[in-house]
N, CA, C and O of each residue as an XYZ file, in Angstrom:
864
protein
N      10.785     17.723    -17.333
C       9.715     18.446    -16.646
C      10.324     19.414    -15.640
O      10.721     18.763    -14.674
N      10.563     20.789    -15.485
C      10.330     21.490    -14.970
C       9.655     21.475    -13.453
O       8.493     21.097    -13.301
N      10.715     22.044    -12.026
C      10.097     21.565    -11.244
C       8.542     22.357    -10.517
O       7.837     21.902     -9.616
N       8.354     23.803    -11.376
C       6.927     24.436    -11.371
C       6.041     23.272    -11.844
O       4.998     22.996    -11.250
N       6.511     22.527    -13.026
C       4.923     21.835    -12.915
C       4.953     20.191    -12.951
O       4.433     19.379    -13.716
N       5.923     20.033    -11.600
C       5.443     18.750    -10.640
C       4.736     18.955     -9.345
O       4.661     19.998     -8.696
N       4.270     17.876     -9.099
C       3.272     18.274     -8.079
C       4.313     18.220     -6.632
O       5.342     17.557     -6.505
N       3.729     19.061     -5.710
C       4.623     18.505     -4.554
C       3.993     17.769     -3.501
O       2.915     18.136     -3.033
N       4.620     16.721     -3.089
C       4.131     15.985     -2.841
C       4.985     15.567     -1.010
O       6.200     15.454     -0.847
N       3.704     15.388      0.324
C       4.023     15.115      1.583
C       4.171     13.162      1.882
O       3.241     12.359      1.807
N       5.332     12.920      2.146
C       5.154     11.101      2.737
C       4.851     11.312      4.273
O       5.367     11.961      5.182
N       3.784     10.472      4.137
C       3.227     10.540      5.252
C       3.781      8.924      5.870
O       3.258      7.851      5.570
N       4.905      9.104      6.747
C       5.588      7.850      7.278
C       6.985      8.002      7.051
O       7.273      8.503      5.965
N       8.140      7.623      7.980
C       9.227      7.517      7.683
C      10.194      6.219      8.527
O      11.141      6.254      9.313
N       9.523      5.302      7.999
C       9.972      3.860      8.395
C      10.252      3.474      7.338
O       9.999      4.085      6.300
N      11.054      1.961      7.439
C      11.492      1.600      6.632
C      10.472      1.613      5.563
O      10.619      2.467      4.688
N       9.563      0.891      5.494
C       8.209      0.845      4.197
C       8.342      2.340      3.737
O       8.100      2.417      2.532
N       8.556      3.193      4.134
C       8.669      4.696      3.933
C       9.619      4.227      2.763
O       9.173      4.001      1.638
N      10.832      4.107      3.058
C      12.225      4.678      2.519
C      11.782      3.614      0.789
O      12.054      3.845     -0.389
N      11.130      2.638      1.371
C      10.931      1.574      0.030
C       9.833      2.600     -1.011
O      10.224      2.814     -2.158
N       8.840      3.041     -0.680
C       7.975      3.766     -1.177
C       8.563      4.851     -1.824
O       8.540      4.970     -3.049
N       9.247      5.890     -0.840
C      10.005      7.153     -1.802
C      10.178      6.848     -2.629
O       9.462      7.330     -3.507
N      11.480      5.585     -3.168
C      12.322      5.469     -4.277
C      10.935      4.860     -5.226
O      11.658      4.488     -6.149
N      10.302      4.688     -5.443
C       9.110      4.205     -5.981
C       8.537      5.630     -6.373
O       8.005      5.673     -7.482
N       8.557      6.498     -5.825
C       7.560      8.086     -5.950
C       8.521      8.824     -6.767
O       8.074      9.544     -7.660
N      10.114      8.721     -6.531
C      10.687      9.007     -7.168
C      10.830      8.925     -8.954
O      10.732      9.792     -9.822
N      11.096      7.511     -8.999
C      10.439      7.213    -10.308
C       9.451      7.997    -11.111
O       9.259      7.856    -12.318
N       8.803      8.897    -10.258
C       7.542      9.617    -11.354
C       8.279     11.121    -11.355
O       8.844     11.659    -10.403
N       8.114     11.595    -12.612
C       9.194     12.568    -12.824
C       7.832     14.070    -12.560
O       8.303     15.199    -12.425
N       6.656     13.939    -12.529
C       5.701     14.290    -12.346
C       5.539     14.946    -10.730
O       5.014     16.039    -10.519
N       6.098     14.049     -9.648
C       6.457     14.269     -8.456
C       7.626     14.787     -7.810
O       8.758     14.407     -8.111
N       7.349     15.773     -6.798
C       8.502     15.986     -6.667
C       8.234     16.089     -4.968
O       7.587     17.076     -4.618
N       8.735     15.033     -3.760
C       8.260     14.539     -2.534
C       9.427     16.054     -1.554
O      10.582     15.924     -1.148
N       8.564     17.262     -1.472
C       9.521     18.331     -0.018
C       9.369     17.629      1.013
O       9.740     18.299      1.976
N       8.998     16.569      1.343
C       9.563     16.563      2.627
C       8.673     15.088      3.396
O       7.903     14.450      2.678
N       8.859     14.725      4.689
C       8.251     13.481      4.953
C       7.752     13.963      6.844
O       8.260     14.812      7.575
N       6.528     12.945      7.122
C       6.397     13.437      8.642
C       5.953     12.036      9.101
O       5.723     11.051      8.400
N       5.885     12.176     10.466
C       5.625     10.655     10.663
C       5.057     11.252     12.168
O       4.979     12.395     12.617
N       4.710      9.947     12.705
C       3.729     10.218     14.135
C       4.667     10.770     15.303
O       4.266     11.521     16.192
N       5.995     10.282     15.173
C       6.689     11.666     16.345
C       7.831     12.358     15.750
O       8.886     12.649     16.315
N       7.530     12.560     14.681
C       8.763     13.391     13.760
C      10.008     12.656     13.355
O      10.770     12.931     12.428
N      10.071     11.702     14.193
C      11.198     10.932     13.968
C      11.383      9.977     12.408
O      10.450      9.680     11.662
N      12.499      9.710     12.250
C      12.624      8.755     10.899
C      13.334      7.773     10.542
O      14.390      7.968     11.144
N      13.475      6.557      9.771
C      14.484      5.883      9.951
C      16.213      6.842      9.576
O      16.095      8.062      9.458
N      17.365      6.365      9.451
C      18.629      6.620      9.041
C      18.578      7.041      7.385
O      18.165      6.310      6.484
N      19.092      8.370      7.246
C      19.439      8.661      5.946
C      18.091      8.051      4.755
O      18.360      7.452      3.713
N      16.463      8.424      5.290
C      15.362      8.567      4.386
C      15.526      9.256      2.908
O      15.332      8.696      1.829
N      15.837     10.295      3.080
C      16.195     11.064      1.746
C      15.529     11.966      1.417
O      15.486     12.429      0.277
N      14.968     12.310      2.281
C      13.785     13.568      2.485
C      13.917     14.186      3.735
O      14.051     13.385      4.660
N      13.918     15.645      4.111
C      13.411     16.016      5.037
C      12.681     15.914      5.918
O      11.611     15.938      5.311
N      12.300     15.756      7.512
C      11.689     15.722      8.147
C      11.100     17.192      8.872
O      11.594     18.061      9.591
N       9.543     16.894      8.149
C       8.948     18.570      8.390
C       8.286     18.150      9.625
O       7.637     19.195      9.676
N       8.071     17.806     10.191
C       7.021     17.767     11.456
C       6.509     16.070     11.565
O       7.056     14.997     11.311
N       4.999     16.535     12.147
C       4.410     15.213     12.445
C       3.178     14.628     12.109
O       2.596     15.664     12.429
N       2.314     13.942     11.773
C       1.526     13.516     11.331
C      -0.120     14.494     11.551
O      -0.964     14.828     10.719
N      -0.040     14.695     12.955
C      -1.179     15.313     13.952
C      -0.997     16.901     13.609
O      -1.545     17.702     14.366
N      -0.252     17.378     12.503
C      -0.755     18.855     12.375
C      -0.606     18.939     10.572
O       0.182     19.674      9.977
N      -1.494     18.070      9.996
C      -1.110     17.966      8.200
C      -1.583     18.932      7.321
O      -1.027     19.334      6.300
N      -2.942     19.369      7.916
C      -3.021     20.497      6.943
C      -1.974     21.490      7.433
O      -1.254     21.677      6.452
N      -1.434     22.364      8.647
C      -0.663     23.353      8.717
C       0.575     23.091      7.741
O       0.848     23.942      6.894
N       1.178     22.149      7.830
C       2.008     21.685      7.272
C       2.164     21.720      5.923
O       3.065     22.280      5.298
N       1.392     21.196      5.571
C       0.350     21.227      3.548
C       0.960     22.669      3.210
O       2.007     22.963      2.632
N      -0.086     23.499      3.787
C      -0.014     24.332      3.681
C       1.759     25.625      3.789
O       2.286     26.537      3.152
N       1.918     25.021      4.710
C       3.525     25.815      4.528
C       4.635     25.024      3.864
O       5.804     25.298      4.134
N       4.373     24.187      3.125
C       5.133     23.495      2.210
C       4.748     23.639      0.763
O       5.432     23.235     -0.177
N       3.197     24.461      0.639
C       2.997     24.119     -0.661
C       2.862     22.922     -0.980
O       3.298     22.554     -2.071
N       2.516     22.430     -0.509
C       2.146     20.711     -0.527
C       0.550     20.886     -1.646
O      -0.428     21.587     -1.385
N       0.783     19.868     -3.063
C      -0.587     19.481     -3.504
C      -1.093     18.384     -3.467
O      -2.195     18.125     -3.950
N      -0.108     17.313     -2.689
C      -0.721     15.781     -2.591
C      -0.067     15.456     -1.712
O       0.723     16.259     -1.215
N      -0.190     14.168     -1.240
C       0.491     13.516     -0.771
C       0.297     12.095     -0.644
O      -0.809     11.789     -1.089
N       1.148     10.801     -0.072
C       1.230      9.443      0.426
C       1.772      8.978      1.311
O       2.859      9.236      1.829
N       0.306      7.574      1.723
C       0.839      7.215      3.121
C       1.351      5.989      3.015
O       0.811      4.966      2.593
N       2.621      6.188      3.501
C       4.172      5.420      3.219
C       4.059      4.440      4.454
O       5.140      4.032      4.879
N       2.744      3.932      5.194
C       2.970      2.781      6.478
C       2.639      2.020      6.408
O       1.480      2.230      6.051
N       2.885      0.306      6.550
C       2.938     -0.689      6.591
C       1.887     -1.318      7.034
O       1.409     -2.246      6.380
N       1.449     -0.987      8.012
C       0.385     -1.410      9.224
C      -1.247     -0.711      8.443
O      -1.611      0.447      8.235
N      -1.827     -1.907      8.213
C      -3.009     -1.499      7.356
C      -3.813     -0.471      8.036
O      -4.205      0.599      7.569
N      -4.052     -1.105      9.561
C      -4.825      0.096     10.262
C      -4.359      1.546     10.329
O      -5.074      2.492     10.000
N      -3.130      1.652     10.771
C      -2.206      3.097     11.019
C      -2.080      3.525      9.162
O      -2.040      4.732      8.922
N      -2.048      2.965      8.462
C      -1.929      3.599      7.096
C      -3.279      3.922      6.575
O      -3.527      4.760      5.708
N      -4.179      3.114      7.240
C      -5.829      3.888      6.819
C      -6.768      4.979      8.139
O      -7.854      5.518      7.926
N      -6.201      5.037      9.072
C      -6.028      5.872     10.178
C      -5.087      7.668      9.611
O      -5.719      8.715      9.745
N      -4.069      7.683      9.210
C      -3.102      8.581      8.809
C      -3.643      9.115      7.447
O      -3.235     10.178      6.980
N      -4.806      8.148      6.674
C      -5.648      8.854      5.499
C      -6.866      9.482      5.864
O      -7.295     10.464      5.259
N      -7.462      8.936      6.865
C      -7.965      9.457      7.256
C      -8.124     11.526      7.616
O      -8.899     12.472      7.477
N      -6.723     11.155      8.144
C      -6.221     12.293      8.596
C      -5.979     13.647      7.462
O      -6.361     14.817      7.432
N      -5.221     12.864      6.674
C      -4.779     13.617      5.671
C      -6.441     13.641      4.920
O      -6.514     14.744      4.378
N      -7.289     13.148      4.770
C      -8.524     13.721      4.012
C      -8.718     14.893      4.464
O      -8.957     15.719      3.583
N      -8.701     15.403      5.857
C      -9.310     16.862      6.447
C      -8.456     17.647      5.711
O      -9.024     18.708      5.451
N      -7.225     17.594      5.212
C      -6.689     18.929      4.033
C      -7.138     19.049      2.978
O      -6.897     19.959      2.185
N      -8.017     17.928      2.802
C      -8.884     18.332      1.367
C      -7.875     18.197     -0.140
O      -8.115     18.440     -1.323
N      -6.643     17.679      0.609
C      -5.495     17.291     -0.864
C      -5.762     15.497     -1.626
O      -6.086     14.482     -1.010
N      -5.551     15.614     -2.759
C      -5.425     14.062     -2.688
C      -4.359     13.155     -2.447
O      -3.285     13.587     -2.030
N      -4.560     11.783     -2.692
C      -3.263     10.756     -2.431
C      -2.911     10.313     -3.911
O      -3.622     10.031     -4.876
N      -1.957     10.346     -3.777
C      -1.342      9.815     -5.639
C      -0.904      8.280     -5.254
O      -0.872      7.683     -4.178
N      -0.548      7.864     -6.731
C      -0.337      6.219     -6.862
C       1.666      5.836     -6.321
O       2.395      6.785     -6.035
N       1.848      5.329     -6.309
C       3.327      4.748     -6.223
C       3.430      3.663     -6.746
O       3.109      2.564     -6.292
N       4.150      4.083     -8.305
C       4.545      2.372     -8.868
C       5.859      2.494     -9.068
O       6.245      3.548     -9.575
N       6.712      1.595     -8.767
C       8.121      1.141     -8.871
C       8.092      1.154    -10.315
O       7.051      1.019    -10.959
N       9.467      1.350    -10.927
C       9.770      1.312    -12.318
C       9.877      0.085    -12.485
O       9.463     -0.273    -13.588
N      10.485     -1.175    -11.473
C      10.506     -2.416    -11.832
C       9.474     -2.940    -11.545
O       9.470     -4.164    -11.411
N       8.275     -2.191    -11.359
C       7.189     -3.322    -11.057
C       6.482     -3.097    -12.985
O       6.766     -2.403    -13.961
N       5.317     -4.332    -12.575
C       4.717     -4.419    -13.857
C       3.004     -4.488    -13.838
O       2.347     -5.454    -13.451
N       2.477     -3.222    -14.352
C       1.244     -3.150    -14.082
C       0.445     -3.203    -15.364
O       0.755     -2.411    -16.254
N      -0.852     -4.307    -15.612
C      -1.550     -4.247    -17.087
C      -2.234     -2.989    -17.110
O      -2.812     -2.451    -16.165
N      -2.097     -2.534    -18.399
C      -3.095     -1.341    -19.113
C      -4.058     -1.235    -18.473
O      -4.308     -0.244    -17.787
N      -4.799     -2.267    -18.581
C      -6.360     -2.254    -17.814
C      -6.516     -2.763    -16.352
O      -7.620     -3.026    -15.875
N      -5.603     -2.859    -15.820
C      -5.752     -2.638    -14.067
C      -5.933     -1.538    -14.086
O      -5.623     -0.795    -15.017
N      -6.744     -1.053    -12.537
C      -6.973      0.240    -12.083
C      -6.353      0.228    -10.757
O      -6.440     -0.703     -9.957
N      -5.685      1.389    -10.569
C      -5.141      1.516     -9.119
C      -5.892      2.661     -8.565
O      -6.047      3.818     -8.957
N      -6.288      2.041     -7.603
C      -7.265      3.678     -7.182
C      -6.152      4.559     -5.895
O      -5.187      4.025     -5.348
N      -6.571      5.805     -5.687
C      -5.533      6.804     -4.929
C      -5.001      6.219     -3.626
O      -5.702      5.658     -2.784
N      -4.046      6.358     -3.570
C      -2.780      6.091     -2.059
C      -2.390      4.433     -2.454
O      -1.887      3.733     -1.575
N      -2.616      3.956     -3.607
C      -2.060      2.381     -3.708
C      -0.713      2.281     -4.061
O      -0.338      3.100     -4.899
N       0.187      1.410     -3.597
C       0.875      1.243     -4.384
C       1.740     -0.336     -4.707
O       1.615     -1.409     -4.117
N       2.663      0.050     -5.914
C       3.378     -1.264     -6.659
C       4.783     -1.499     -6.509
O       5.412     -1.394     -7.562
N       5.453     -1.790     -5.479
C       6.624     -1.469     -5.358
C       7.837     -2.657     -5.869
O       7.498     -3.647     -6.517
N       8.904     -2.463     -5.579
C       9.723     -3.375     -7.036
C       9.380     -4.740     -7.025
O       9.308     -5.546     -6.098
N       9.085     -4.892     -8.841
C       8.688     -6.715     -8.728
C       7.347     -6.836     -8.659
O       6.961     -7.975     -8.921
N       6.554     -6.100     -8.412
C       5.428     -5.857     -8.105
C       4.869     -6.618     -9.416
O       5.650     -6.689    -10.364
N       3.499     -7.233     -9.566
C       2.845     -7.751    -10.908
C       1.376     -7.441    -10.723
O       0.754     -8.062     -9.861
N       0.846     -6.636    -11.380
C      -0.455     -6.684    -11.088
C      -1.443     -6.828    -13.039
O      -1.452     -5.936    -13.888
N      -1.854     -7.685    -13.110
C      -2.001     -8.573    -14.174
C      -3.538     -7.717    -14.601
O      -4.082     -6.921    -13.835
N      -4.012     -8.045    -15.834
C      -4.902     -7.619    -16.972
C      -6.710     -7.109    -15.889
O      -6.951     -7.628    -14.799
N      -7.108     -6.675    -16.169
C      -8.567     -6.440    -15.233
C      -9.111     -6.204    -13.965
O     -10.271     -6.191    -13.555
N      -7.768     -5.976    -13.307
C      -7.461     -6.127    -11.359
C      -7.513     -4.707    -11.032
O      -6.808     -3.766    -11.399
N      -8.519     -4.782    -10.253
C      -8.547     -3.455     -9.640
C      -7.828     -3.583     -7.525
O      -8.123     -4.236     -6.524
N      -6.951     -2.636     -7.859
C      -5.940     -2.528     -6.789
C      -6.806     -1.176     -5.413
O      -6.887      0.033     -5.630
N      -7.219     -1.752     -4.368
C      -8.171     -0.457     -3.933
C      -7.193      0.488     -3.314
O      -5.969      0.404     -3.207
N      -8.354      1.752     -2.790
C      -7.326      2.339     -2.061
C      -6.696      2.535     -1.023
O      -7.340      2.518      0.026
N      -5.138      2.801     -0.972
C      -4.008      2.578      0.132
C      -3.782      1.271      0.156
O      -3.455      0.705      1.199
N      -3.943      0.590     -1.089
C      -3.415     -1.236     -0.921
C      -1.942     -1.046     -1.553
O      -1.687     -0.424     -2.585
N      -1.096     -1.663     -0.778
C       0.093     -2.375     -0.852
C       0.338     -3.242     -1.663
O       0.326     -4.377     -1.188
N       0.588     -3.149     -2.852
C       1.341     -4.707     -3.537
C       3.222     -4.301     -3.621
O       4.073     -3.579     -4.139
N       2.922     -5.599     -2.505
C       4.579     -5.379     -2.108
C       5.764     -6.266     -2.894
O       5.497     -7.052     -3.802
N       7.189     -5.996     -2.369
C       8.367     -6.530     -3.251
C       7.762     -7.966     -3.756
O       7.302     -8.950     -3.177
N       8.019     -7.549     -5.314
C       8.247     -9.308     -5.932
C       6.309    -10.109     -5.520
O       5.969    -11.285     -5.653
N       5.646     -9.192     -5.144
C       4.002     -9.725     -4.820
C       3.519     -9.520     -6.001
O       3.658     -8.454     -6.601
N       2.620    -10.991     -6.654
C       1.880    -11.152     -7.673
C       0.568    -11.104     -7.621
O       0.077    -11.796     -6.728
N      -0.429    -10.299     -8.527
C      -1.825    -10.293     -8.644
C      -1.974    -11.087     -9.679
O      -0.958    -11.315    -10.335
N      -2.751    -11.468     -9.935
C      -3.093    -12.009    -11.471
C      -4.368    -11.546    -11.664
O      -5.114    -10.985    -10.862
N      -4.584    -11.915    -13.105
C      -5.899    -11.503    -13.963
C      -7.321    -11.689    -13.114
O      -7.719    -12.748    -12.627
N      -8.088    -10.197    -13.052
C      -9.523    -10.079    -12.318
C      -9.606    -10.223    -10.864
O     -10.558    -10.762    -10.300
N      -8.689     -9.779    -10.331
C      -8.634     -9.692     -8.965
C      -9.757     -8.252     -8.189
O     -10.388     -7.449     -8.876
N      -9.745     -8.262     -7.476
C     -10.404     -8.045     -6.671
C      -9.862     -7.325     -5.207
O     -10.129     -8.131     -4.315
N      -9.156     -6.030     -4.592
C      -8.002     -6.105     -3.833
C      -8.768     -4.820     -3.021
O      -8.890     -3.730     -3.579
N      -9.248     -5.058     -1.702
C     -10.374     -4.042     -1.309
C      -8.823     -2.534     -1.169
O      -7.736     -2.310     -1.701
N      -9.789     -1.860     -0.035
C      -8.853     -0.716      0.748
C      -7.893     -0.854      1.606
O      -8.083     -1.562      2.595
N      -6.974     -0.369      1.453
C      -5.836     -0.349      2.919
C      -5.926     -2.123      3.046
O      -6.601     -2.626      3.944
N      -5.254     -2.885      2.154
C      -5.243     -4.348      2.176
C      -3.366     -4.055      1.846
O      -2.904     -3.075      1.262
N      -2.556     -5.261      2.440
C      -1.045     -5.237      2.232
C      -0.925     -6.791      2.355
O      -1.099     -7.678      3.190
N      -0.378     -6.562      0.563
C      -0.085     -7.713     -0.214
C       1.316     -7.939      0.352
O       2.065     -7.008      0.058
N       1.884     -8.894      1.071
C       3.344     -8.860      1.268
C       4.305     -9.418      0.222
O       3.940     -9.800     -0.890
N       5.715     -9.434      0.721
C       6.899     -9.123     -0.071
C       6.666    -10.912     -0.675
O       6.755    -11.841      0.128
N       6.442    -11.091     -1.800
C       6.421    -12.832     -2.558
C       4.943    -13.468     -2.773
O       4.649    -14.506     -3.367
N       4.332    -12.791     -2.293
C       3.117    -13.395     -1.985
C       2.588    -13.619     -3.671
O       3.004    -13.152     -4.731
N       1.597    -14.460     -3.364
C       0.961    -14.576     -5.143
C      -0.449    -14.999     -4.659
O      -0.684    -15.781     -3.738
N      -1.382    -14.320     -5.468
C      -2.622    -14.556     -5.876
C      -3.383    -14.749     -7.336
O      -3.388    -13.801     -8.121
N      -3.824    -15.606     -7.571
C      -4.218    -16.317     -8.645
C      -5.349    -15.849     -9.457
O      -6.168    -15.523     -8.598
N      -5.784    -15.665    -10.400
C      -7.117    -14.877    -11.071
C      -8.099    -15.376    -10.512
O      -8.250    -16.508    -10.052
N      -8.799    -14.483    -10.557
C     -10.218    -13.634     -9.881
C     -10.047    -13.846     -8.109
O     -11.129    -14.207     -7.647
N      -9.123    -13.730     -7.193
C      -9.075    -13.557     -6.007
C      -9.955    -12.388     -5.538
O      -9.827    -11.431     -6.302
N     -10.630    -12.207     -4.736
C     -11.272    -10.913     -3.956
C     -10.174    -10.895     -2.279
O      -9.668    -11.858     -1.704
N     -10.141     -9.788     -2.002
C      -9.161     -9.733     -1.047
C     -10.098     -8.602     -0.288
O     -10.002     -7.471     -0.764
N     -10.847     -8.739      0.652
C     -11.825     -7.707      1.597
C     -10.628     -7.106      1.815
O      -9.504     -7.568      1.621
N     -11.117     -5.478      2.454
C     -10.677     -4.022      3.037
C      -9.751     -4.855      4.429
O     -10.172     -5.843      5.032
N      -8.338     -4.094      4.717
C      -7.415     -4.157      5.324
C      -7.631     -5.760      5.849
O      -7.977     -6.048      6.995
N      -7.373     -6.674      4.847
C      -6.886     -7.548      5.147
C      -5.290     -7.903      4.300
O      -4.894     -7.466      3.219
N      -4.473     -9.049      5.467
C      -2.954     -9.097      5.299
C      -2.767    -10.245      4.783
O      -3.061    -11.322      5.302
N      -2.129    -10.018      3.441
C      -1.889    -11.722      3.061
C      -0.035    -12.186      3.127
O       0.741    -12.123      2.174
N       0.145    -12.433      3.908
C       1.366    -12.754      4.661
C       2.260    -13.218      3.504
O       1.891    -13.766      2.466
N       3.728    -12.837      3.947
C       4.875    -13.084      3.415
C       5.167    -14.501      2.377
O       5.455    -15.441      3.118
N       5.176    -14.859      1.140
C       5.036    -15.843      0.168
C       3.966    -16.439      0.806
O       3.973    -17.273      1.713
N       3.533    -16.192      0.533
C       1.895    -17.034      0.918
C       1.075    -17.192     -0.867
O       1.368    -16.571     -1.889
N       0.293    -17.975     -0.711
C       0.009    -18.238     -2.241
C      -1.936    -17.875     -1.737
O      -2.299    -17.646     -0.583
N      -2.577    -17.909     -2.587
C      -3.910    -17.813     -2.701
C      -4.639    -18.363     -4.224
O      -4.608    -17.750     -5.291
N      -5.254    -19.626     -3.968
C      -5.942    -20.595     -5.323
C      -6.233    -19.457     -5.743
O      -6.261    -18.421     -5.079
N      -6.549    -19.638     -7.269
C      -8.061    -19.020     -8.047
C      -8.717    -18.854     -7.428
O      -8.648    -19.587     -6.442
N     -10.042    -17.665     -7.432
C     -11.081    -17.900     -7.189
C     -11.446    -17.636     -5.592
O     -12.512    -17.399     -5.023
N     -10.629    -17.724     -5.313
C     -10.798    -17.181     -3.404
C     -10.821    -16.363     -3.049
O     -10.161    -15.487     -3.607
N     -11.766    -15.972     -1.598
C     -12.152    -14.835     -1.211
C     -11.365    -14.987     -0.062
O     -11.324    -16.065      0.531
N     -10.804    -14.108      0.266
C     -10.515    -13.575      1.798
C     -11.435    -12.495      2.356
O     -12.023    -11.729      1.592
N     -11.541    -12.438      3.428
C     -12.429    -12.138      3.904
C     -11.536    -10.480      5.165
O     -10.552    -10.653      5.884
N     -12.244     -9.227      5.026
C     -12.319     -8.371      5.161
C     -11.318     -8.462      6.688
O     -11.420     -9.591      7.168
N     -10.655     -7.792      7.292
C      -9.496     -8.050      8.202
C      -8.611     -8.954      8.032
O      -7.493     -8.700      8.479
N      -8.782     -9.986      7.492
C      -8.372    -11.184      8.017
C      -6.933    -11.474      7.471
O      -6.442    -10.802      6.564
N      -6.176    -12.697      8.185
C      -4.535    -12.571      8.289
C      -4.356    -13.788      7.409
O      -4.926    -14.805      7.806
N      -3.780    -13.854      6.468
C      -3.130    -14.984      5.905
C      -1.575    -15.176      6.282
O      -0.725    -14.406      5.834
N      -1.224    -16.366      7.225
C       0.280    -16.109      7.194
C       1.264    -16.363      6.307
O       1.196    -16.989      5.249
N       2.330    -15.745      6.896
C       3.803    -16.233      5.842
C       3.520    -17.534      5.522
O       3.260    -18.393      6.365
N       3.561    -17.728      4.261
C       3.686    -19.434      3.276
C       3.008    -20.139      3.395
O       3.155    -21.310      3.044
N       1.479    -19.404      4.238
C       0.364    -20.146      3.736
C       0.216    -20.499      2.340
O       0.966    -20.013      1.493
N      -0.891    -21.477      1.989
C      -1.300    -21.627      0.682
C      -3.025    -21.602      0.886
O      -3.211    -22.232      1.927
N      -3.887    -21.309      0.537
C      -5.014    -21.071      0.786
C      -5.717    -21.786      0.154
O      -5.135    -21.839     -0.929
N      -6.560    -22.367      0.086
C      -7.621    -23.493     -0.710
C      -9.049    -23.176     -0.916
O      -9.846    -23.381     -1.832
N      -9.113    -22.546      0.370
C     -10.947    -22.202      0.597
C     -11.229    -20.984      1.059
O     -10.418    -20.553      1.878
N     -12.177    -20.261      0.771
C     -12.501    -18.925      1.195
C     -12.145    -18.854      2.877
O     -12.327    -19.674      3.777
N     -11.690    -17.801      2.864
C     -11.407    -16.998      4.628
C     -12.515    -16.482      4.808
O     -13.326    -16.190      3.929
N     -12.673    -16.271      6.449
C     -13.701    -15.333      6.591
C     -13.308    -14.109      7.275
O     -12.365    -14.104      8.066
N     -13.879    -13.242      7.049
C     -13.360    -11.829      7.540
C     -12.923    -12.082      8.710
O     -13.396    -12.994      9.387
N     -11.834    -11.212      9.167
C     -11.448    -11.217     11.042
C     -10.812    -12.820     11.431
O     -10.492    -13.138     12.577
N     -10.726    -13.562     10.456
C      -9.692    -14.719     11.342
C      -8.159    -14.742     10.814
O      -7.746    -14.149      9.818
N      -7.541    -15.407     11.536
C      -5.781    -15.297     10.668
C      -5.809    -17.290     10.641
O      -6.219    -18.136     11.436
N      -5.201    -17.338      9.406
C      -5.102    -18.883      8.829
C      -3.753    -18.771      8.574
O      -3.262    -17.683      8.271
N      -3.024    -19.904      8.675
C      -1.949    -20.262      8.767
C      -1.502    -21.625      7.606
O      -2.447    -22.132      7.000
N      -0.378    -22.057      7.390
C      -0.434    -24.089      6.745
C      -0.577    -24.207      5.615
O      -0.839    -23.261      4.873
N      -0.437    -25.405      5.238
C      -0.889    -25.340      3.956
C      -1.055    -26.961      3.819
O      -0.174    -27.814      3.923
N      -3.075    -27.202      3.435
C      -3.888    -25.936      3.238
C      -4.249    -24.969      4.222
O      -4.620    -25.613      5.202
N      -4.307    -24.057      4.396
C      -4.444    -22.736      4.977
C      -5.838    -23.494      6.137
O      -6.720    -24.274      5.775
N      -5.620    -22.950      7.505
C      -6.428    -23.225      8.361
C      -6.803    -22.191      9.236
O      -5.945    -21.351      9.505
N      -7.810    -22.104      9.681
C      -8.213    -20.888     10.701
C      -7.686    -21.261     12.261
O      -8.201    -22.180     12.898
N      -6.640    -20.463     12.766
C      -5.887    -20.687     14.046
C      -6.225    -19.800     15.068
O      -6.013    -20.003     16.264
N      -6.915    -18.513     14.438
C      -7.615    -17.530     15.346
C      -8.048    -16.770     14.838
O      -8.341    -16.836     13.644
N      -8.299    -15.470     15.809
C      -9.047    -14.040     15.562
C      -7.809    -13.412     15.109
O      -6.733    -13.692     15.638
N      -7.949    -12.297     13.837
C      -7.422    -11.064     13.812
C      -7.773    -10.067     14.288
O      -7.364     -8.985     13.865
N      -8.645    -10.179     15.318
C      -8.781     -8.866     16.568
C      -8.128     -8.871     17.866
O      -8.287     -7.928     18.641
C-alpha cells in the first residue's frame, strides 16, 4: 500500500499505554500514525513518533498534519473518554487498534477508538464498545457485552455473556463467572474472582469478589 492511500493517523497520548498501542496501529498497513500529542506535549523515552503539540489545540493540529483520524492511546478510562471527547470537535473519526498477536472472532464487533492489544482474545458474538481496552493477554469470551471507555486489564478473563457497564475497570488477572454484570464505573480488583453481579460505582476486591467501597 502506497503511503497516499493510508490514512494518517494522530495518537492522542504518549505514555507508556501509548507506546503499547502504536506498535498495535502499526500492524495495520492501512495506517500510517505522523505524529503523537499528549496533555503537556511531553512523552515517554524513545515513543516512535513525533511529538506535535498537545492535546488542548486538536483540530489546529489535524489540520496542519493532514491528519484523517485518529486514537486515544490513555489508560485512565475517564482521561481517555474526556480526550474523545475532545477530539469529536474535529469532526475526524477514531479507528480500531488490534495487535497482530491478538485474536479477534469474525463476528465480534469493535466499535471506533477500541482496542486489542497483544494476546488479546475477544471470542464469537462480543461486542467490544467504544474506546474499550482489551488489554495484554485479557480474555473475552463468547456474547459479551463490553460498554464505552471500559479497560479490560493485562490477564484478566471474562466468561460468556458478561455485560461490563461504560468506564468500568476490571483489574489486573481478575476473572469474571458467566453471566455477570458489572456495573457502570465500577472497580474490580487485581485477582479478584467475581461471583455475583457488581453494582455500578463500587470497587470489589477477593475472591469471591466483595464490595470494599466507592469508585468515586
Amino acid at each position: 500500500m502506497t503511503e497516499s492511500n493510508q490514512a494518517s493517523l494522530l495518537l492522542i497520548g504518549a505514555g507508556g499505554h501509548a507506546r503499547v498501542c502504536l506498535e498495535a496501529l502499526l500492524d495495520d498497513p492501512a495506517v500510517r500514525v505522523v505524529g503523537a500529542v499528549s496533555r503537556d506535549g511531553n512523552a515517554v523515552p524513545d515513543l516512535g513518533v513525533p511529538m506535535v503539540g498537545t492535546d488542548a489545540d486538536l483540530s489546529a493540529i489535524a489540520q496542519r498534519h493532514h491528519v484523517s483520524a485518529g486514537f486515544i492511546a490513555i489508560g485512565d478510562n475517564a482521561a481517555r473518554a474526556g480526550a474523545a471527547a475532545r477530539w469529536a470537535a474535529t469532526g475526524l473519526p477514531l479507528v480500531v487498534a488490534v495487535s497482530r498477536f491478538a485474536m479477534v472472532s469474525h463476528s465480534a464487533v469493535l466499535e471506533l477508538g477500541s482496542a486489542v492489544l497483544p494476546g488479546g482474545t475477544v471470542n464469537a458474538a462480543t461486542r467490544i464498545g467504544i474506546g474499550a481496552i482489551i488489554n495484554t493477554n485479557a480474555s473475552v469470551d463468547h456474547d459479551c457485552e463490553i460498554g464505552r471507555f471500559v479497560h479490560i486489564a493485562p490477564g484478566a478473563a471474562l466468561g460468556g455473556g458478561v455485560v461490563v457497564g461504560d468506564g468500568a475497570f476490571i483489574g489486573l488477572g481478575s476473572r469474571v463467572l458467566p453471566g455477570i454484570t458489572v456495573g457502570a464505573g465500577a472497580v474490580v480488583g487485581a485477582g479478584a474472582v467475581v461471583v455475583r453481579d457488581v453494582p455500578a460505582g463500587v470497587v470489589v476486591t477477593g475472591c469471591p469478589a466483595r464490595i470494599v467501597g466507592s469508585a468515586t
